[in-house]
C-alpha positions as CSV (number, residue, x, y, z in Angstrom):
1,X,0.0,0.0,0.0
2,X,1.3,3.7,-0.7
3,X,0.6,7.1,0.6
4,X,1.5,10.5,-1.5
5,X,-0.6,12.5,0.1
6,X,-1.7,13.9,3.1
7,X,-5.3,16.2,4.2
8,X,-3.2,18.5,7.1
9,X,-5.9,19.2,9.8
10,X,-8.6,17.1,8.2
11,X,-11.8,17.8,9.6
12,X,-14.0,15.4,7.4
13,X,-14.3,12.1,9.5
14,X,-16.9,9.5,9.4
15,X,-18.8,11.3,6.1
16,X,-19.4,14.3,8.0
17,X,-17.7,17.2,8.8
18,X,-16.3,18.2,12.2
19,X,-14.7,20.7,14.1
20,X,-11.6,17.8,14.9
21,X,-8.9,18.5,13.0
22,X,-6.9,15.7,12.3
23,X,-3.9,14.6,9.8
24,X,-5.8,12.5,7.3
25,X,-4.2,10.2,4.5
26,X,-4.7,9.0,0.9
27,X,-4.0,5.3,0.8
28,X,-3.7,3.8,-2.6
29,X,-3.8,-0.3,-2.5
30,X,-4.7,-2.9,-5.4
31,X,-7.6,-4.7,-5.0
32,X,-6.1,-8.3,-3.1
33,X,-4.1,-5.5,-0.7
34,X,-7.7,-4.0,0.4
35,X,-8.8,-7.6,1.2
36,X,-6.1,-8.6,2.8
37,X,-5.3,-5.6,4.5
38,X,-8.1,-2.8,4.8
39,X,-10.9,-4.7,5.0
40,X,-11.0,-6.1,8.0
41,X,-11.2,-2.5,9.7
42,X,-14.5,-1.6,7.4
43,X,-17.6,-2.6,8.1
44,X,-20.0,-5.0,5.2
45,X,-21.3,-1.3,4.3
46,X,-17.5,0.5,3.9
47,X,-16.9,-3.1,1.5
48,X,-19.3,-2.7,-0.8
49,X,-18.8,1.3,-1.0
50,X,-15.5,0.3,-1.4
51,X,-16.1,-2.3,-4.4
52,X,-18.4,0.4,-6.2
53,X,-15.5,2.9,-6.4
54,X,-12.9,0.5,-7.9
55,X,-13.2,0.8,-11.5
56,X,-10.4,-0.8,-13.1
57,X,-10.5,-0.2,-16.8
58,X,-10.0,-3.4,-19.6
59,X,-7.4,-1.1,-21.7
60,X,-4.7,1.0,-21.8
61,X,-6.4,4.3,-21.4
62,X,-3.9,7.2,-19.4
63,X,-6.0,6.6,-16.2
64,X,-5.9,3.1,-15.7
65,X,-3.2,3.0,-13.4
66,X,-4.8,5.0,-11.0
67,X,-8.6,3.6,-11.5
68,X,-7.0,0.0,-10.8
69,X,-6.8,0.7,-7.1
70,X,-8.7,1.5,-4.2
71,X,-8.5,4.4,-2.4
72,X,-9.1,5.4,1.1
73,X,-9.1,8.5,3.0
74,X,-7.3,7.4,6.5
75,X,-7.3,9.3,9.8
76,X,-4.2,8.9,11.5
77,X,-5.6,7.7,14.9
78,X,-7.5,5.4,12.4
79,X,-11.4,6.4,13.6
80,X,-11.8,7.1,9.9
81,X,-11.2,5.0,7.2
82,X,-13.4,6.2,4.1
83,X,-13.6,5.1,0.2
84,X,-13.0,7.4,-2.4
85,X,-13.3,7.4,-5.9
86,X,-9.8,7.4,-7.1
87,X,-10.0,11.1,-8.9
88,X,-11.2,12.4,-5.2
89,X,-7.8,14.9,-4.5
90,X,-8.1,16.2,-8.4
91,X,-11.5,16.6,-8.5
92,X,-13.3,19.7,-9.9
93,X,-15.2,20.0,-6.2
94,X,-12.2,21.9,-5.0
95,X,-12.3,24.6,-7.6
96,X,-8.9,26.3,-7.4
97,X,-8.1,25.1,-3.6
98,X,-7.3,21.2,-2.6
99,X,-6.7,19.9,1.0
100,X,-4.1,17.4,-0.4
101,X,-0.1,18.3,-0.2
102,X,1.8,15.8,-2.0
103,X,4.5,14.4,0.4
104,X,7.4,11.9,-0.3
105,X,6.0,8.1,-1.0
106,X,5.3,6.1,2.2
107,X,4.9,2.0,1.7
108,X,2.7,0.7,4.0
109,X,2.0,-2.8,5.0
110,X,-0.7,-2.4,7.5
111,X,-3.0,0.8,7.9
112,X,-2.1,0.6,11.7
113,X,1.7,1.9,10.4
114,X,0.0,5.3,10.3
115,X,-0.5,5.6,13.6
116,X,3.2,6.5,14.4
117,X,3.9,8.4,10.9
118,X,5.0,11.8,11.9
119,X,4.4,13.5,8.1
């Protein structure tokens, strides 16, 4: 699993928005790393969100490297763990301003790693 960016002060937990700020990360894993690995902390609901936003492509289009995986937005103390469409930091919904800073690649092999990441 990788991490590239990072929500500073994240205050969207849970689907809703909060006045808790906290670091929030964008986990990218293939499909057999989010069964494996992420699923287990989601509930049957979080699963099948999480199955409807994978859309891996059948050619060689410029995205498909991104719309193979699953992506999730991860609070660090882990209270969070949401499904996102993989376009979710580039998205139009943030007009000129995004909540994502790119940071330097982070390999994961459990989502409970992020609980002593200091980025």
């Amino acid at each position: 699993m990788k991490i590239k960016l990072i929500w500073a002060k994240c205050r969207f937990h849970n689907k809703h928005w909060t006045d808790n700020e906290m670091d929030s990360y964008w986990v990218q894993c293939t499909i057999d790393e989010a069964r494996n690995r992420v699923f287990s902390y989601l509930s049957e609901g979080q699963i099948e969100e999480s199955m409807k936003n994978w859309e891996p492509k059948a050619n060689d289009d410029l995205m498909k490297n991104e719309s193979e995986h699953l992506y999730y937005l991860v609070s660090r103390d882990l209270q969070s763990i949401e499904s996102f469409p993989w376009y979710y930091p580039f998205s139009g919904q943030w007009n000129a301003y995004c909540p994502f800073d790119e940071i330097e690649e982070i390999n994961i092999s459990d989502l409970k790693e992020i609980l002593a990441l200091s980025v």
